[in-house]
C-alpha positions in Angstrom: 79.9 -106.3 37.0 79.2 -102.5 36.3 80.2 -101.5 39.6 83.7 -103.4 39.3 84.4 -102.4 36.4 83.4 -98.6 36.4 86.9 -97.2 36.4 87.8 -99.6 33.2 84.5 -98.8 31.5 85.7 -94.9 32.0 89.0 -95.3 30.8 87.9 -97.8 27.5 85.5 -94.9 26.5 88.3 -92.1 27.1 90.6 -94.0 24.7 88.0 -94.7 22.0 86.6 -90.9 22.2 90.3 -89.6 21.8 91.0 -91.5 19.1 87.5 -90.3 17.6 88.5 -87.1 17.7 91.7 -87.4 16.1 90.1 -89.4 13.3 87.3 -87.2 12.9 89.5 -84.7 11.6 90.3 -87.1 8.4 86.8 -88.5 8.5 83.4 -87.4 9.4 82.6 -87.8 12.9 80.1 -90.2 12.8 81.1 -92.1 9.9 82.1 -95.7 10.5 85.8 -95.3 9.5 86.5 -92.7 12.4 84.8 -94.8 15.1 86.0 -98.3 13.6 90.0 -97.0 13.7 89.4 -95.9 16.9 89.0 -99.2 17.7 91.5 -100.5 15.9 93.8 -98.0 17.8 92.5 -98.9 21.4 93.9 -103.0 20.1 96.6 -101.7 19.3 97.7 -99.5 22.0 96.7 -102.6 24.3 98.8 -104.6 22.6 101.4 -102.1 23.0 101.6 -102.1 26.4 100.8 -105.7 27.0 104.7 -107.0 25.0 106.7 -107.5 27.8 103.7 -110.0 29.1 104.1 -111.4 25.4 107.5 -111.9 25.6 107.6 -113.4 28.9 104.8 -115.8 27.2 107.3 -117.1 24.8 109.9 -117.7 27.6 107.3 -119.8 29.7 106.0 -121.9 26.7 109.9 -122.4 25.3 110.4 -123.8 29.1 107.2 -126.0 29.8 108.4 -127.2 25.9 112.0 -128.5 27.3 110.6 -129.5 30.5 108.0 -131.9 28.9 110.4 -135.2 29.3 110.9 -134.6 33.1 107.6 -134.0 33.5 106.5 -137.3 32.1 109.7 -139.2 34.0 107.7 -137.9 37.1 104.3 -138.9 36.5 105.6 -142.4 35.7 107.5 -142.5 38.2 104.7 -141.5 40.9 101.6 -142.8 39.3 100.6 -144.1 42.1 100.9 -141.2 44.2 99.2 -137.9 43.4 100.2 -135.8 45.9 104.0 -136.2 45.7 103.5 -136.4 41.9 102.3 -132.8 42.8 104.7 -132.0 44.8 107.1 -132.6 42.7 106.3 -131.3 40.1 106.2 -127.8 42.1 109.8 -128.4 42.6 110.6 -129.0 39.0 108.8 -125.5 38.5 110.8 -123.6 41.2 113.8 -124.7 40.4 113.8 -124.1 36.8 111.8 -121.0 37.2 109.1 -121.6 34.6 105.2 -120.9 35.3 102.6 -122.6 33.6 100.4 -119.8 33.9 102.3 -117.2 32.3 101.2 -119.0 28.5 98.1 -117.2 29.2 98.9 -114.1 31.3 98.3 -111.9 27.5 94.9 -113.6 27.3 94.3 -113.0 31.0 95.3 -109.5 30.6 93.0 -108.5 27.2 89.9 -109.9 28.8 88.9 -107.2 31.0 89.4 -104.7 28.0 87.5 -106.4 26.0 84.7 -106.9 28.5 84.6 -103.5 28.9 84.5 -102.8 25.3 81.6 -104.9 25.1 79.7 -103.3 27.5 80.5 -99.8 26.3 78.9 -101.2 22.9 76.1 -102.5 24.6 75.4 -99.3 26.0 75.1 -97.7 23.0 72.9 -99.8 21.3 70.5 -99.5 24.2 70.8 -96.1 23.4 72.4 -94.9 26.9 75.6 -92.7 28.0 78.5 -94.6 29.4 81.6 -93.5 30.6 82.6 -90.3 28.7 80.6 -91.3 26.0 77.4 -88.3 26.2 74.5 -88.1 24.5 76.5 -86.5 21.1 78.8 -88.6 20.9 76.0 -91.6 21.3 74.2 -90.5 18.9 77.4 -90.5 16.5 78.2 -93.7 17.5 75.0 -95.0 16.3 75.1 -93.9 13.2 78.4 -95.7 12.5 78.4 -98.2 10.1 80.7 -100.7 8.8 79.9 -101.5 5.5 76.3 -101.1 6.2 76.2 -102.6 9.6 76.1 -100.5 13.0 78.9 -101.0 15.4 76.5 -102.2 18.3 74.2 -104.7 16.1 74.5 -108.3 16.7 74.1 -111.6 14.6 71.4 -112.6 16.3 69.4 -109.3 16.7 65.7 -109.0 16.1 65.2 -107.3 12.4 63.4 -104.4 14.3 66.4 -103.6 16.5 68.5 -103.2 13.4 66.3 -101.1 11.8 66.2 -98.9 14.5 70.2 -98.5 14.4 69.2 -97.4 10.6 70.0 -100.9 8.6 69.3 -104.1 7.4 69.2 -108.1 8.3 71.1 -109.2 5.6 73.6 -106.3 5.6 74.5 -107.0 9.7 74.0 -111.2 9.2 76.7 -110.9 6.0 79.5 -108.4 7.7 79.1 -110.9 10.8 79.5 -113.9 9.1 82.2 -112.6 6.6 83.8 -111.0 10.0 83.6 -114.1 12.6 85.1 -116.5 9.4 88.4 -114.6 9.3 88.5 -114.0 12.5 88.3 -117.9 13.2 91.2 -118.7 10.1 93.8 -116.0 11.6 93.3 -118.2 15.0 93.6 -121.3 13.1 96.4 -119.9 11.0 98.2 -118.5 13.9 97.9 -121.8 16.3 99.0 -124.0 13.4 102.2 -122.0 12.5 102.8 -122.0 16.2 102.8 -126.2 15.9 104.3 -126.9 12.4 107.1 -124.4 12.5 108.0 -123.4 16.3 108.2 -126.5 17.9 110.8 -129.0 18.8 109.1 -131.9 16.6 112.0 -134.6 17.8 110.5 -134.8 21.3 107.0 -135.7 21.3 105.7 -134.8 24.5 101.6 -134.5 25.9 102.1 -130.6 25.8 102.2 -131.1 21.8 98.9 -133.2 21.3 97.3 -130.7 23.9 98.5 -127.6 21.7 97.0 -129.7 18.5 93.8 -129.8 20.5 93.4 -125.6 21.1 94.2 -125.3 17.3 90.7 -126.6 16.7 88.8 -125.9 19.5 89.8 -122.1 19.6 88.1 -121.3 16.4 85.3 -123.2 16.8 85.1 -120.8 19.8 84.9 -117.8 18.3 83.0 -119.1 15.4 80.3 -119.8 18.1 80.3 -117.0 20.4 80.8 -114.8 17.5 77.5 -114.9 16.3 76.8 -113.0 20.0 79.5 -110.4 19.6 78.4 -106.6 18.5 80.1 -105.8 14.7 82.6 -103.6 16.8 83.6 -106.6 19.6 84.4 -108.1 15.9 86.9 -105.4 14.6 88.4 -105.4 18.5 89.2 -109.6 18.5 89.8 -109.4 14.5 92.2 -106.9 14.9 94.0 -108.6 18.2 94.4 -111.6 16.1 96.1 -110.0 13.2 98.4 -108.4 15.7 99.1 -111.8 17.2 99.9 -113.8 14.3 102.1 -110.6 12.8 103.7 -110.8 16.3 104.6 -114.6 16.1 105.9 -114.6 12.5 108.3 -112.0 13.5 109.5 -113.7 16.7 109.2 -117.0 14.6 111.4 -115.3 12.2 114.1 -113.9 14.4 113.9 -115.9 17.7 112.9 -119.2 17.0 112.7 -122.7 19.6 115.9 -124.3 19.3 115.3 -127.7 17.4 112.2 -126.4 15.4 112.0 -125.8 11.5 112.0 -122.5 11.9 115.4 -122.7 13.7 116.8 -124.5 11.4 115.9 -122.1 8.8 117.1 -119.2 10.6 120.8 -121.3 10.6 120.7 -121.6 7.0 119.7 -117.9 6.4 122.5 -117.1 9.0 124.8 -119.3 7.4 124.7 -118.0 3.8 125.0 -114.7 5.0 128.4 -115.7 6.8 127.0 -114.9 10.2 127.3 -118.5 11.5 130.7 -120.2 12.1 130.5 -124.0 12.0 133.1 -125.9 13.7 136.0 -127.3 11.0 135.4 -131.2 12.2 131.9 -130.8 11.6 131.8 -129.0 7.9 134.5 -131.7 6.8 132.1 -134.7 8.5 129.9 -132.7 6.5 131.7 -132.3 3.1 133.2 -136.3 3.4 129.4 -137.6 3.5 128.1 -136.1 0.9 131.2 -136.8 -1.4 130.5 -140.6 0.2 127.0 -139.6 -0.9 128.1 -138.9 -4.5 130.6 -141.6 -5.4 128.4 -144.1 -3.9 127.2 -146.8 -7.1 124.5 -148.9 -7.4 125.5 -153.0 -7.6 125.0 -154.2 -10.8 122.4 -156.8 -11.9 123.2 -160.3 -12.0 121.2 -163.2 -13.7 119.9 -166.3 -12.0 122.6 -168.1 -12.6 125.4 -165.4 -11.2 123.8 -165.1 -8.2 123.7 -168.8 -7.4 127.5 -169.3 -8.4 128.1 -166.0 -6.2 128.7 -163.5 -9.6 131.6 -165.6 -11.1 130.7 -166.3 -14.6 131.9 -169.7 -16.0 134.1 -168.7 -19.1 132.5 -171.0 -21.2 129.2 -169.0 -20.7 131.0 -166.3 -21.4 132.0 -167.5 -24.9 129.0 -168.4 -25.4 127.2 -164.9 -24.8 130.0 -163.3 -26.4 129.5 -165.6 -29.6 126.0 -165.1 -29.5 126.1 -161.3 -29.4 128.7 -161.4 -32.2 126.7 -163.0 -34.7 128.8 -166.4 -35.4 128.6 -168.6 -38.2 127.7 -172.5 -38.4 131.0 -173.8 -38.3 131.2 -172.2 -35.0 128.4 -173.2 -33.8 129.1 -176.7 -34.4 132.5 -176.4 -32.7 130.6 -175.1 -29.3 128.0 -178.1 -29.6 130.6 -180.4 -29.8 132.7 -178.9 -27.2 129.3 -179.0 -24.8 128.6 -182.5 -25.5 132.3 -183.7 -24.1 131.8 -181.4 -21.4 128.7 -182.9 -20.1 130.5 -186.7 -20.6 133.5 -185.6 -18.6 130.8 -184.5 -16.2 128.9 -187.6 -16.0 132.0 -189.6 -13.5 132.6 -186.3 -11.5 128.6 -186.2 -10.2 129.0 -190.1 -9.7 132.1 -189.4 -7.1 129.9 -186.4 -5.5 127.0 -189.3 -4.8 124.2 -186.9 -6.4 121.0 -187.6 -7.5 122.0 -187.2 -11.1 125.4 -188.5 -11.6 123.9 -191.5 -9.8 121.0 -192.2 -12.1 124.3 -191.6 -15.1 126.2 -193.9 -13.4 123.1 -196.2 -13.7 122.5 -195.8 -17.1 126.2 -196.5 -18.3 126.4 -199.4 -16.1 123.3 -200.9 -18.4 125.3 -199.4 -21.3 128.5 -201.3 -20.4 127.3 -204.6 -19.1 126.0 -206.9 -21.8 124.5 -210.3 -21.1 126.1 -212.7 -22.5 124.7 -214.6 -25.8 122.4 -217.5 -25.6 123.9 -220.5 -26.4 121.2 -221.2 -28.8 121.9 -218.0 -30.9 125.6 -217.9 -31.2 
């Protein structure tokens, strides 16, 4: 591994002893502030160079994102047959240009950087030169600390090592732990605003539930290799992922997936300001709902009773609410009982005719009423 990546392990420890030098003229040299920025600059200057590899990230997810339904039409449509579902697939790719490997060509590209960082660390905790790092500038680097824990300890490093780099357990096992949890919740944070607000969430496709997935495994990752990493491997990924996440909320912000809720706050945004010109037929569709939306009523309540006659009210219920909201006095009252007792014998034929249940058993009863037997002889 050394011998392959010499040349890298060269030009990691030129970078970092550059920016040491600049630093060390606003901080002492072997403080941990000058060798932690200088760091922090190496991240960024990667980062730097590595945008147009970012960008062309975004294209390649944006693509594998719209071609998600014709993917799935193929592997339905060639279950059966895994070679041709292969082959076809290939096709889809060529012809629409998209490769599913350029999601992780930034990822790809960091790691050798950052393997080489870690060895340069390593180094100086084992107390030998590496690169253009000589024996001064070792000796300066071991006497960085980061709030009281040397760049090259670890997590898991014996309590004698540590004291050898000049500090203590619980000093290193706190700035560790402090330093892997946030570097865990930016991933989190970053993964999850990647899925909730720059993603077409009207097409559910496999490629979402796998990108779920990575939003929980990833820092469960680094939470366990973490505990491996020296304290300056920690400022290197910490950093990388606040540049990340800054990076996405921008392009969120400006460039968002068509369909997502992020583009659909960017049309509103773009849309007060005056920058976005709707079509007339759609603002007045627009405007005519929600005046439909507005004027629209609620149905009244009906009773029992209104909803069985279909909501017409019988006037003489009517009168008789009415009365009995209006306070009557006996003399009307008397009048409506009366009025309701010829009703219901003016009734009593009409349900005979109909052959119901009822007006049979009145026609029954008046028959009885009207038919007398005639008088015994005996009693006339």
């Amino acid at each position: 591994m050394d011998t392959i990546l010499g040349p890298l392990y060269i030009a990691v420890s030129w970078i970092i002893v550059q920016f040491h030098s600049f630093y060390s003229l606003i901080f002492d040299k072997d403080s941990g502030a000058a060798w932690g920025l200088s760091i922090v600059s190496l991240v960024v200057l990667i980062r730097i160079c590595l945008i147009p590899l970012f960008v062309k990230q975004i294209k390649s997810t944006r693509n594998m994102q719209a071609l998600q339904p014709k993917m799935k039409a193929i592997q339905e449509r060639y279950k059966s047959d895994k070679q041709r579902q292969s082959e076809e697939m290939m096709k889809l790719y060529k012809e629409t240009g998209t490769n599913p490997l350029s999601s992780c060509l930034p990822i790809l590209a960091q790691s050798p950087f950052f393997i080489s960082l870690y060895q340069v660390l390593s180094h100086i905790a084992k107390n030998t030169t590496v690169g253009v790092i000589d024996q001064p500038l070792l000796q300066s680097a071991q006497k960085a600390h980061i709030f009281g824990a040397p760049l090259a300890a670890k997590f898991m490093d014996s309590a004698a090592k540590i004291q050898s780099l000049g500090a203590s357990v619980i000093d290193v096992r706190v700035v560790t732990i402090i330093m892997i949890v946030l570097m865990s919740a930016s991933q989190f944070y970053t993964q999850r605003q990647l899925m909730t607000k720059n993603v077409d969430l009207t097409v559910k496709t496999p490629f979402m539930q796998q990108q779920k997935m990575l939003m929980y495994v990833f820092p469960l990752m680094f939470a366990v290799f973490g505990i491996n990493f020296p304290v300056g491997v920690l400022v290197y990924w910490l950093t990388t992922n606040v540049w990340t996440m800054g990076q996405q909320m921008f392009v969120i912000r400006r460039n968002p997936t068509p369909g997502s809720k992020a583009f659909a706050e960017r049309q509103e945004r773009l849309r007060a300001a005056g920058k976005v010109v709707e079509d007339p037929a759609v603002v007045e569709a627009k405007q005519a709902a929600e005046e439909a939306r507005q004027h629209r009523q609620q149905p009244k309540r009906q009773s029992k009773s209104q909803r069985q006659t279909g909501g017409a009210v019988p006037a003489g219920g009517a009168q008789n609410r009415t009365r009995a909201g209006s306070a009557p006095d006996d003399t009307g009252a008397g009048q409506g009982a009366a009025k309701k007792q010829s009703l219901e014998k003016k009734d009593a034929p009409e349900g005979k005719e109909k052959g119901g249940a009822s007006g049979s058993r009145t026609t029954k009863s008046g028959q009885r009423k009207g038919q007398q037997r005639p008088k015994h002889p005996s009693k006339k």
